[in-house]
C-alpha positions as semicolon CSV with decimal commas, in nm:
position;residue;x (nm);y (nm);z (nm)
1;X;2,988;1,986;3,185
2;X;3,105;2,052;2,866
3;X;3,038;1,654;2,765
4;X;2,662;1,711;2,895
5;X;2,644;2,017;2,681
6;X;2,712;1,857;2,351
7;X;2,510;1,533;2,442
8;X;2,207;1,778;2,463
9;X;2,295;1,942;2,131
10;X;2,340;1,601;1,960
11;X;2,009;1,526;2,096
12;X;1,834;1,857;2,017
13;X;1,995;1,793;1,652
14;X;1,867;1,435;1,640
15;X;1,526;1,554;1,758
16;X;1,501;1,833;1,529
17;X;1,590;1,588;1,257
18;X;1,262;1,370;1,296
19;X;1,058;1,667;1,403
20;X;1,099;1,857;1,070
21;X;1,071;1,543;0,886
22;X;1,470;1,620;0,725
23;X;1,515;1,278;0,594
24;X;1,338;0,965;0,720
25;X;1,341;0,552;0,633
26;X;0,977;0,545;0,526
27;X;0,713;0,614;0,240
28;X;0,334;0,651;0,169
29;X;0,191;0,464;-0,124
30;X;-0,086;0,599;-0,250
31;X;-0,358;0,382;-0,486
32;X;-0,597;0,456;-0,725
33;X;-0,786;0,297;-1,002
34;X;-1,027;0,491;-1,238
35;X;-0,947;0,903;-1,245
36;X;-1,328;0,916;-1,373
37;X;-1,691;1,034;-1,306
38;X;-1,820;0,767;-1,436
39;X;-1,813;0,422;-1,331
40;X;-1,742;0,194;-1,124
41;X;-1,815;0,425;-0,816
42;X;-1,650;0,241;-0,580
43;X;-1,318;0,235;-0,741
44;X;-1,315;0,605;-0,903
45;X;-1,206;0,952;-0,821
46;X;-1,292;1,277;-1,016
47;X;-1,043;1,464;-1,207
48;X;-1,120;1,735;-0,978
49;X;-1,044;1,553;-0,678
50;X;-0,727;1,395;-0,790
51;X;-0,612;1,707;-0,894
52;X;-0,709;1,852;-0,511
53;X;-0,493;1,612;-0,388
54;X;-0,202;1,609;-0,611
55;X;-0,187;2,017;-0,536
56;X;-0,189;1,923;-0,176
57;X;0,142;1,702;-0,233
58;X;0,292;1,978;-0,430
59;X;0,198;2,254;-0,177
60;X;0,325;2,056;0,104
61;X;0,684;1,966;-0,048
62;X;0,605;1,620;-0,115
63;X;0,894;1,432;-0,257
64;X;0,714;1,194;-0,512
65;X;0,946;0,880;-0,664
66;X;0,949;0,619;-0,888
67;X;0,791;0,281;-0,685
68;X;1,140;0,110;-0,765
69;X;1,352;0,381;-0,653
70;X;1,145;0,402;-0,268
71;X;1,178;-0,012;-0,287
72;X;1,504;-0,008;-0,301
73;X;1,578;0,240;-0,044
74;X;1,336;0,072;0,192
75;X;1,531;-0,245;0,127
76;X;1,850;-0,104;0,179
77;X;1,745;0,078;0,507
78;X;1,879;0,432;0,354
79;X;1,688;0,764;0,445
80;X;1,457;0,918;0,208
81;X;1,322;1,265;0,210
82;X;1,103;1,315;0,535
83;X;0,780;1,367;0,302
84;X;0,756;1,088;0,066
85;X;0,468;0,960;-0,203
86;X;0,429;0,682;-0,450
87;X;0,142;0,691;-0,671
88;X;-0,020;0,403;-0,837
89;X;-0,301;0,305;-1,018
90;X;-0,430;-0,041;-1,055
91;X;-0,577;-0,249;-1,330
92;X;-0,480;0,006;-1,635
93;X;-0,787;0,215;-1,710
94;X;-0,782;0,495;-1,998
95;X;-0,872;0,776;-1,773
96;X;-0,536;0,748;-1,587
97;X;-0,389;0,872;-1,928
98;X;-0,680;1,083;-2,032
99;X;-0,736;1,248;-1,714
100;X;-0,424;1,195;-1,484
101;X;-0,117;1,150;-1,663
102;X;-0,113;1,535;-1,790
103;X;-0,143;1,675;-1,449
104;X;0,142;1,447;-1,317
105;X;0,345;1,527;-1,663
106;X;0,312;1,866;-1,572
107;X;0,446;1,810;-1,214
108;X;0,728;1,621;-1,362
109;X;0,623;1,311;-1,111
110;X;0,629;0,947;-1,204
111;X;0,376;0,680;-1,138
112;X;0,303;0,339;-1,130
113;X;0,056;0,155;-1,336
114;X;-0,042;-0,196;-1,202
115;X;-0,179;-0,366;-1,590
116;X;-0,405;-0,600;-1,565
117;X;-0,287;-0,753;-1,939
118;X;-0,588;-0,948;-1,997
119;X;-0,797;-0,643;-1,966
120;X;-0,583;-0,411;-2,198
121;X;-0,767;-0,233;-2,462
122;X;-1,095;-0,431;-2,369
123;X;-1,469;-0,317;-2,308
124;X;-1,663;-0,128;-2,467
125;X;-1,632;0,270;-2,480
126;X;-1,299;0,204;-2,447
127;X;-1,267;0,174;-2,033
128;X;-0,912;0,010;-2,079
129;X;-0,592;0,178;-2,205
130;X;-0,443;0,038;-2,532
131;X;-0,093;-0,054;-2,531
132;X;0,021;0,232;-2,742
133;X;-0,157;0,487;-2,427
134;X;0,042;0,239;-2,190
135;X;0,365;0,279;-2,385
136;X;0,335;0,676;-2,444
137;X;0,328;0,686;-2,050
138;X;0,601;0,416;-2,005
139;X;0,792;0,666;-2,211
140;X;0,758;0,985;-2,011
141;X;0,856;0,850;-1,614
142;X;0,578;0,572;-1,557
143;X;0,610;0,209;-1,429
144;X;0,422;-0,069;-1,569
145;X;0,427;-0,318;-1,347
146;X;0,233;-0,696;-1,280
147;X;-0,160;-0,666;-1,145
148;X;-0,207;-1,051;-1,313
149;X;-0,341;-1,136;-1,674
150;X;-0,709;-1,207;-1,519
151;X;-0,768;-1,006;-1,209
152;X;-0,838;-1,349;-0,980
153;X;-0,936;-1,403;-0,658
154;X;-0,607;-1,551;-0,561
155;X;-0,651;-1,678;-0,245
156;X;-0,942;-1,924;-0,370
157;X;-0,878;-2,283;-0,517
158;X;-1,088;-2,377;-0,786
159;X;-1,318;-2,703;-0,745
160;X;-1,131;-3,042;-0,705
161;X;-0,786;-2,811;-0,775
162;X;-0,501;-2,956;-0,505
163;X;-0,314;-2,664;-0,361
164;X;0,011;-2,773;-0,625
165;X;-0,186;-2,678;-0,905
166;X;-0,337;-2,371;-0,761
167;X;0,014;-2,255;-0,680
168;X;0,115;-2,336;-1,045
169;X;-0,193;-2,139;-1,205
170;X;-0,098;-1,817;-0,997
171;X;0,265;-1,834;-1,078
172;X;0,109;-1,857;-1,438
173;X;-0,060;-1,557;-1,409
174;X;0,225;-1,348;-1,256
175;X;0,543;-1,485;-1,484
176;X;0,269;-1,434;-1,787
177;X;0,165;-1,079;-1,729
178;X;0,508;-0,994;-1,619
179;X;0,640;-1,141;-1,997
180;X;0,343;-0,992;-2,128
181;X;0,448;-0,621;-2,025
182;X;0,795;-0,665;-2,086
183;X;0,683;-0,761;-2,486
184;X;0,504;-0,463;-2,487
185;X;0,657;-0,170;-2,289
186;X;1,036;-0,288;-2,265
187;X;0,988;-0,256;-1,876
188;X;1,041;-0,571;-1,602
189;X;1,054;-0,439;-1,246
190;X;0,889;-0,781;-1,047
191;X;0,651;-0,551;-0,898
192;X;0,322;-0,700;-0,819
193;X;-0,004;-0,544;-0,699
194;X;-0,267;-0,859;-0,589
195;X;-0,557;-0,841;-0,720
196;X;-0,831;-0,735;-0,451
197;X;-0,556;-0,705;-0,203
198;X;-0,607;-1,050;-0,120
199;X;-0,296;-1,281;-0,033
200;X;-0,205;-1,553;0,199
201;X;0,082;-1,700;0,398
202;X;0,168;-1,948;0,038
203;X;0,091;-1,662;-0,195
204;X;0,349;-1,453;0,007
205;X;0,609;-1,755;-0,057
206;X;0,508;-1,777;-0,366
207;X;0,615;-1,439;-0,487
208;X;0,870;-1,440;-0,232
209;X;1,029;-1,721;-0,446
210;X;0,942;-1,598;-0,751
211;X;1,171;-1,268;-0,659
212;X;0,897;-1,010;-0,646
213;X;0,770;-0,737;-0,420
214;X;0,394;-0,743;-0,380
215;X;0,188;-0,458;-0,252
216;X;-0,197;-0,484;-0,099
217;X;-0,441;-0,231;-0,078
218;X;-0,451;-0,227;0,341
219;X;-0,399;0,126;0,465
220;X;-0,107;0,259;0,622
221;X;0,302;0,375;0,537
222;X;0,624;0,157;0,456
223;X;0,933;0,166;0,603
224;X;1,252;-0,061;0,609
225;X;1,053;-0,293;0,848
226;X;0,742;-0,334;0,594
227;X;0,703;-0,689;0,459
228;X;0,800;-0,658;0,083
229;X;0,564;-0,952;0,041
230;X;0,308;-0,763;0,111
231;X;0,360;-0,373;0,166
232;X;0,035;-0,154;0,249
233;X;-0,093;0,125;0,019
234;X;-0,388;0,389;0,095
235;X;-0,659;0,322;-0,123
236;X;-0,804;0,651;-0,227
237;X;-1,127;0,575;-0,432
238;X;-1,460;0,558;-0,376
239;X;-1,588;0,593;-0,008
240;X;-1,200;0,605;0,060
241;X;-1,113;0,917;-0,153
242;X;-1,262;1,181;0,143
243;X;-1,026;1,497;0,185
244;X;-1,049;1,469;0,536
245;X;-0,840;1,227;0,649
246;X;-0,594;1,286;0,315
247;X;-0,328;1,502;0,506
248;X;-0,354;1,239;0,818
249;X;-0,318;0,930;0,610
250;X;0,013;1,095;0,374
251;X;0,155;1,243;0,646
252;X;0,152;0,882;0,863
253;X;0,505;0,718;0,925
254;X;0,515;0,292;0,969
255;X;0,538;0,182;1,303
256;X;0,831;-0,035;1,361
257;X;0,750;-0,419;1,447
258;X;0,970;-0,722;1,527
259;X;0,676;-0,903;1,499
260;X;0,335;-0,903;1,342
261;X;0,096;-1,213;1,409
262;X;-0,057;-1,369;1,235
263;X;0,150;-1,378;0,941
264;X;-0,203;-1,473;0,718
265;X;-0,486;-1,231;0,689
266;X;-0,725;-1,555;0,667
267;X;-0,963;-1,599;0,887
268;X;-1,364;-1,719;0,954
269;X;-1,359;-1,605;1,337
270;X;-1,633;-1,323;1,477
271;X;-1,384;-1,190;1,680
272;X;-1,026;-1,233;1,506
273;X;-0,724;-1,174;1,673
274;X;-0,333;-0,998;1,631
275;X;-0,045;-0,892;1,828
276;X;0,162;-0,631;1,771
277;X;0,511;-0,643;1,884
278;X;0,690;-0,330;1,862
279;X;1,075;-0,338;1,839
280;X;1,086;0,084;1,920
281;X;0,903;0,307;2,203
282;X;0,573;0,480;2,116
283;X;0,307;0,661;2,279
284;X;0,142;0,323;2,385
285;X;-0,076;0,489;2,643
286;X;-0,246;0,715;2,370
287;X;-0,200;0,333;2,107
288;X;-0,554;0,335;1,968
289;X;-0,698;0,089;1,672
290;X;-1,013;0,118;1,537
291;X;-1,240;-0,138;1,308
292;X;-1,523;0,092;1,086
293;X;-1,408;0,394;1,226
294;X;-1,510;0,255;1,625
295;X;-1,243;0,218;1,893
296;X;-1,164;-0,161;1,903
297;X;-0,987;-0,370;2,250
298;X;-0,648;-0,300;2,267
299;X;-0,448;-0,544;2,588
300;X;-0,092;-0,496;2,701
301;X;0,031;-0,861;2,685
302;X;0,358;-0,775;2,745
303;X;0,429;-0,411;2,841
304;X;0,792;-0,464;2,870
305;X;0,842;-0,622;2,586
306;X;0,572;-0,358;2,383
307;X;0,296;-0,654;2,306
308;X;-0,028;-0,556;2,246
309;X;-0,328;-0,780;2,165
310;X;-0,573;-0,644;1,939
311;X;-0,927;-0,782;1,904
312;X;-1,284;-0,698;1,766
313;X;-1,628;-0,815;1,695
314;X;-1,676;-0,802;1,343
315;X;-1,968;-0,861;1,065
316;X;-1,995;-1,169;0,932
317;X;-2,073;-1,053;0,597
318;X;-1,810;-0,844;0,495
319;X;-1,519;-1,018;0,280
320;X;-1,221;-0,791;0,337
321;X;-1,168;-0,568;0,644
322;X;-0,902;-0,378;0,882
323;X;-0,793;-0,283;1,215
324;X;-0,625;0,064;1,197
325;X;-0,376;0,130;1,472
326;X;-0,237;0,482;1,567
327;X;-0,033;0,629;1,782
328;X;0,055;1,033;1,824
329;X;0,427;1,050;1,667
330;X;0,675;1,348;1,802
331;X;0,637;1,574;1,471
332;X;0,257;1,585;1,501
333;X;0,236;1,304;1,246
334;X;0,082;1,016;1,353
335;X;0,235;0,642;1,321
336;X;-0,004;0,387;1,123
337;X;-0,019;-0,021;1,105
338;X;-0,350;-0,151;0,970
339;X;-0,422;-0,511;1,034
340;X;-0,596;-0,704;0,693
341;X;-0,856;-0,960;0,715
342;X;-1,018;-1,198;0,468
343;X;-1,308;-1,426;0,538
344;X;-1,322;-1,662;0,234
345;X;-1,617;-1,803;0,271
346;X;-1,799;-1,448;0,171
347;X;-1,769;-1,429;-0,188
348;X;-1,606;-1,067;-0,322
């Protein structure tokens, strides 16, 4: 009896653990590019709004770390605090240290900026950071890290290019940014954002080779399990900066998969495919994924073995698009795996 009695309390204790979110293997990365009113619309957020959100963090205990600190925790498999945030930017704009990098100086928080080197101190009006603006933040607890030299389409071959070359021009562009930034700011950290959020299945080896950890712009947490070849962030500009699914989307935890198929995000079909094969126990009968907001098929292939098939009709216009799965977690945070797709025959 008394043997029962402490298996409950260990259990209670464990429960209690992941219910109050004490400590837990897993992150949300949050992306932005231009902290602006201006333009490009579709890749901006007010200063107002980023500062809503940032005092959301900050009111809600947020624990918010360097990128290369939560990368190597996830890689190591050790806990981090149960409400974690990254926060990036991508390409190297001036508003991020006009309009953002006060607000997160005053907070004491780092950040990650993803340079796009070619594009340093370029355009007119001055849309670009200089150097010396990406140095005085590289001095006070920000990350430059590798977005490429040009901003490519990666995943396209040029005319008449064999796939040897192409895979020599993009190691160009990352090993020449990355020296690039390291003239520059002193910093190397092999962190690479892709351009777009596009990759395939030889891009992945690519950087995989090269010894880098590359991060997308599909939705959804990291944990341990995350492929460090390609590791989700939420995008949170534009038509994706609305306040009401902010607290949802930073509060998700990564589901944990043994597998994920398939391991490209290519594809030309009307109706593409994945399976999701969970290694730990969910609420599968409340699993729901959803492409454009709708409630997509969802098929049990295996249920003993946690396999789900998930499938959709899609439009045959649109270049890059997801399938966001959910499921209900015990804390009243909900787990989060979104599924990328890239049809390369529509043109970005």
């Amino acid at each position: 009896m008394f043997k029962s009695a402490l298996v409950l309390l260990f259990n209670f204790l464990l429960f209690a653990q992941v219910t109050l979110g004490q400590s837990y293997t897993g992150a949300v990365i949050l992306q932005y590019h231009n902290v602006s009113n201006s333009i490009p619309a579709d890749t901006s957020i007010s200063p107002e709004n980023f500062r809503t959100r940032m005092e959301f963090l900050r009111a809600n205990d947020f624990a918010v770390l360097p990128r290369e600190e939560v990368v190597e925790s996830l890689r190591e498999g050790a806990t981090l605090p149960g409400k974690t945030a990254v926060i990036t930017f991508d390409d190297g704009y001036r508003s991020v240290h006009d309009a953002a990098f006060p607000l997160l100086k005053s907070y004491g928080w780092p950040f990650t900026v993803f340079v796009t080197t070619g594009l340093v101190a370029t355009k007119s009006g001055g849309l670009y950071a200089s150097w010396d603006q990406l140095r005085e933040m590289s001095a006070s607890a920000a990350t430059m890290a590798n977005h490429t030299i040009s901003h490519l389409y990666m995943v396209e071959q040029l005319e008449g290019e064999t796939e040897a070359a192409w895979l020599e021009r993009l190691e160009s562009e990352i090993t020449g940014a990355e020296k690039i930034i390291e003239e520059q700011t002193g910093q190397h950290h092999q962190l690479l954002a892709y351009p777009y959020g596009e990759y395939n299945a030889a891009i992945k080896n690519l950087v995989t080779q090269l010894g880098y950890t590359a991060f997308g712009q599909h939705s959804g947490p990291v944990s341990s399990h995350s492929d460090f070849a390609s590791l989700p962030r939420f995008p949170f500009s534009g038509t994706s900066g609305s306040m009401n699914n902010f607290a949802t989307k930073v509060n998700s935890r990564a589901f944990n998969l043994r597998l994920f198929r398939p391991d490209s995000p290519m594809t030309t079909s009307a109706t593409p495919e994945a399976v999701l094969d969970f290694e730990d126990d969910y609420r599968f009968d409340a699993l729901s994924c959803f492409y454009n907001d709708k409630p997509i098929q969802v098929t049990a292939v295996n249920k003993e073995e946690s396999q789900f098939l998930v499938t959709a009709r899609v439009e045959p216009k649109v270049r890059r698009y997801r399938y966001n799965c959910t499921a209900p977690g015990p804390d009243g945070r909900y787990y989060w795996h979104s599924i990328l797709w890239i049809n390369p025959t529509v043109k970005g």
